[in-house]
TORTI-933281 format. One record per residue (C-alpha): x, y, z. Coordinates in steps of 0.05 Angstrom, whole numbers, plus 5000, padded with zeros to 4 digits. Example, Ala and Ser with C-alpha at 12.3 -4.5 7.8 and 13.67 -1.06 7.14 Angstrom:
2
524649105156/527349795143/
This chain:
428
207408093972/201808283921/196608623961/189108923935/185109213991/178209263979/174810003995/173610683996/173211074067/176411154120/177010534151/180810354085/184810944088/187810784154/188710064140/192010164069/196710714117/198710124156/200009634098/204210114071/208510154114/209809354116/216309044094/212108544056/207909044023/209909093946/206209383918/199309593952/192309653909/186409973932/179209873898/176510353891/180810743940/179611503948/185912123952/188111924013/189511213998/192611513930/198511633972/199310854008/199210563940/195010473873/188110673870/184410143816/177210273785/174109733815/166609663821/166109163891/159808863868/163008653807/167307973830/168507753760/172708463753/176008363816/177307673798/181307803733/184608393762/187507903813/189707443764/193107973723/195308343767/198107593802/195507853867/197507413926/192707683988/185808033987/184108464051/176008664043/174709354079/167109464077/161908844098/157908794036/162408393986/163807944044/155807814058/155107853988/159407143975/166507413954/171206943999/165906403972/166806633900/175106643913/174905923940/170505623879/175005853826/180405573803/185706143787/184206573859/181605953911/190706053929/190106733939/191406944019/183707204036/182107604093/174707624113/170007114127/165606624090/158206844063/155606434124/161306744174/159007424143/150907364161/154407504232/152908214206/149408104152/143407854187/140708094247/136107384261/142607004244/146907264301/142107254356/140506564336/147906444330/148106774407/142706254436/146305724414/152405924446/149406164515/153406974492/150107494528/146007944483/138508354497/132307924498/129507864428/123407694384/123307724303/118007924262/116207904179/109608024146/108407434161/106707384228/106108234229/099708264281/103107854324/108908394334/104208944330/101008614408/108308424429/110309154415/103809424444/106009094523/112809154517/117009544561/119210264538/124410454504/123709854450/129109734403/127509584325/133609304286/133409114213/135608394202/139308524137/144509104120/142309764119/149410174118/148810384190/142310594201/137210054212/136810254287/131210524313/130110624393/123010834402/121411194464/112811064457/109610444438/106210884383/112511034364/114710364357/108510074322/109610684264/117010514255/115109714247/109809864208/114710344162/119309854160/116609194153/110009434110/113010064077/120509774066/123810344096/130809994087/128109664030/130308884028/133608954098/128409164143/123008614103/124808144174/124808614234/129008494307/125708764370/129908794422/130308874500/133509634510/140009544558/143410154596/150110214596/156410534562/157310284503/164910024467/168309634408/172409024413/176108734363/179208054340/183107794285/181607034277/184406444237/177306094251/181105754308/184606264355/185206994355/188907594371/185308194413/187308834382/186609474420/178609644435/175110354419/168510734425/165411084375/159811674371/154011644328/150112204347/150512804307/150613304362/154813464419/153013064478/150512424442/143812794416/140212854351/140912364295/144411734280/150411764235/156311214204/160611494264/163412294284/169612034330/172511434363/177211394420/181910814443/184010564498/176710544533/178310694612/171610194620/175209634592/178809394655/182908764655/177308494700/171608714643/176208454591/176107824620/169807764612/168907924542/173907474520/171606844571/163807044559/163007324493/169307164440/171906554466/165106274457/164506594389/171006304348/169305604388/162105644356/164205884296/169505354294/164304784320/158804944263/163904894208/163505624189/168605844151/172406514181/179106784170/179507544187/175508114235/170408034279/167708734304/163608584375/159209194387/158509104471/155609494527/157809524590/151109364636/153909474713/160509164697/157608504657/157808624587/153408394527/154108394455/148808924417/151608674345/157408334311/160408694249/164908104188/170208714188/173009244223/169309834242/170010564225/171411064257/174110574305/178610304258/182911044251/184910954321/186010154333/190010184274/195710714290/195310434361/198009704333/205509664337/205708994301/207008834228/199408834197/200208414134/204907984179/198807944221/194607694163/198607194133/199406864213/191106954204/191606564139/196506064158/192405874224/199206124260/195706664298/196306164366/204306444355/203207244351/202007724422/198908404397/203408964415/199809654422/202410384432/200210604510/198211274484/191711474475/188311624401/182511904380/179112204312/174712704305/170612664239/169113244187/161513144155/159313454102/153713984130/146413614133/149912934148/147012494155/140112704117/142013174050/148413394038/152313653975/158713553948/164113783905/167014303960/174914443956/177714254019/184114654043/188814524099/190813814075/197913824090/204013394130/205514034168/201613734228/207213364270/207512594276/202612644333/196612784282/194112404212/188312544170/184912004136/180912114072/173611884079/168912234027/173312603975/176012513906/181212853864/177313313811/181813863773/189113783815/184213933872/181413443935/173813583937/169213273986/165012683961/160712474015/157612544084/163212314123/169412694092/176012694141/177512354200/183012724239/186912224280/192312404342/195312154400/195912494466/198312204536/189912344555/184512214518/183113004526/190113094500/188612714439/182312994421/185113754426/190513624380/185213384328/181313944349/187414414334/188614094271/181114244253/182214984261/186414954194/182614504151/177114724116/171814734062/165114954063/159414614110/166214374153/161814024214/163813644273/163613494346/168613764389/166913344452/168912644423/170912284487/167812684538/164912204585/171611944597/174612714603/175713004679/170913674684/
């Protein structure tokens, strides 16, 4: 089977490792790909706001499935544009709708989408310019801390949990007034704050049923212990000791159950990932935010954790067969540590030689390109997040010190990362 996967980071890296190694797989494109997926298959200079490119590269090219990485094509209209044209509406497509993609790609949309559906999320109001002195009094009596969330995409980092209601009233007015996200943050969310360990969960859906695949939880802090800024992600574990059979239960009869069925019910179309950002509130849990595609870092540990087939997986997804499939998963535990570039995740710069990128590392470890690129014979790094260093271990602990090892021998200059990925669930 023809195959283009759509991306650049890690998350690609790791699924384009996994397509790979698929019996249908032949070949494998990846736009615009990075060094790392250079060795999974054929890196194509694709610009992913460009659909009339991608479009006549498909054709030419007589691809027969498109797999979208990243969540801005897919809010952006791509499955729609696929679907209207003649020459691509056969082509196997995995990700959802424009409509299926304001899951993520609008804040206002998914809580809305929640009501309907009676999912458990955090209390909510919205707010535009609009009706802007009306938040400014709702944010002066609400309870502390107060949660400010973007409606529209803002690559990770329209989150803001303000601890003072000054606070709160300068970030609103920053980012309704002064466009601190620009277009995204021109409708605000203020949420309810919940307590509780957060986790991933992740579906593959036909629109109809779904497979679970294995869950994760990821770290966005910069510093060790979950403390200074918010990043795109410096680790990930899987499996999540909080996500019991009983809490899994849960989540699927509470939270994705409802999801597909409302999807399905209100016509929206949606073949592919569903990313369910939860928290665990005293054992009940509640969804902070849905993502159209898989996440990352989360993605470099669900992804060597699934024993099945992938593409196999996606053409069930496409064929509404998925009703057929069980999910097989390896028992062992994985986790990824993530190289940034040092400053991440304010200024950074790039162009630094990284050493240490071998296959000398045993079976138990893979690296997975993020932010590099190829200049002179030599990989370079080319953005904040630049490795993510994936192993398995019998422990979680186990897991994370092999990465940890691995990161004593890979280097290049401004190397930074956290070497306590996992610790909550790590014996002291």
């Amino acid at each position: 089977m023809r195959i283009l996967l759509l991306g650049s980071g890690g998350r690609e890296h790791a699924l384009a490792w996994k397509l790979s190694q698929s019996v249908w797989t032949n070949p494998l494109y990846i736009a615009p790909g990075n060094p790392g997926t250079a060795q999974c298959g054929v890196n194509v200079d694709l610009n992913l706001s460009d659909f009339d490119a991608i479009g006549k590269f498909c054709v030419y090219e007589r691809i027969e499935m498109v797999i979208v990485g990243p969540e801005e094509p897919l809010v952006n209209g791509l499955y729609d544009y696929f679907k209207a044209n003649e020459d691509l509406k056969s082509i196997y497509f995995i990700g959802p709708s424009k409509e299926g993609a304001q899951l993520e790609g609008s804040k206002a949309f998914a809580k809305a989408f929640m009501k309907r559906h009676n999912i458990p999320t955090a209390g909510y109001r919205e707010f535009t310019t609009d009706n802007y002195e009306e938040g400014i009094k709702y944010l002066e009596n609400h309870p502390l801390p107060i949660v400010l969330k973007a409606d529209g995409l803002a690559a990770g980092k329209g989150v803001v949990i303000c601890q003072s209601h000054l606070e709160a009233i300068a970030e609103f007015e920053l980012m309704i007034q002064r466009a601190k996200f620009g277009e995204a943050s021109k409708k605000v969310v203020v949420e309810d704050f919940l307590t509780g360990i957060e986790l991933s969960v992740f579906v593959l859906t036909d629109g109809k049923s779904y497979l679970l695949l294995p869950e994760a939880k990821d770290y966005k802090r910069i510093g060790e212990g979950d403390t200074g800024l918010m990043t795109g992600g410096m680790g990930a574990v899987s499996p999540v000791p909080i996500a019991t059979p009983g809490f899994m239960y849960k989540v699927e009869e509470r939270i994705i159950r409802p999801t597909v069925n409302g999807l399905h019910k209100e016509g929206i179309e949606y073949t592919g990932f569903i990313f369910f950002g939860l928290i665990n509130v005293n054992g009940d849990p509640y969804v902070i935010e849905y993502n159209c595609r898989m996440g990352d870092p989360e993605t470099e540990v669900v992804i060597p954790r699934l024993e099945n087939d992938l593409v196999g997986l996606c053409v069930a997804a496409t064929q509404k067969e998925l009703h057929l499939v069980k999910i097989q998963a390896d028992p062992r535990s994985a986790a990824t540590v993530v190289a940034v570039s040092r400053g991440y995740p304010a200024g950074y710069h790039k162009g630094f030689e990284i050493t240490g990128l071998t296959d000398n590392y045993g079976r138990q470890t893979q690296i997975f390109h993020a932010g590099t690129k190829e200049e002179s014979g030599n990989i370079v790094t080319n953005g904040g997040r630049v490795l993510c260093i994936t192993s398995f271990g019998e422990t979680i602990e186990e897991a994370v010190n092999t990465s940890l090892d691995v990161l004593q021998y890979v280097s290049y200059d401004g190397i930074t990362y956290r070497s306590d990925i996992g610790y909550e669930f790590i014996a002291k």
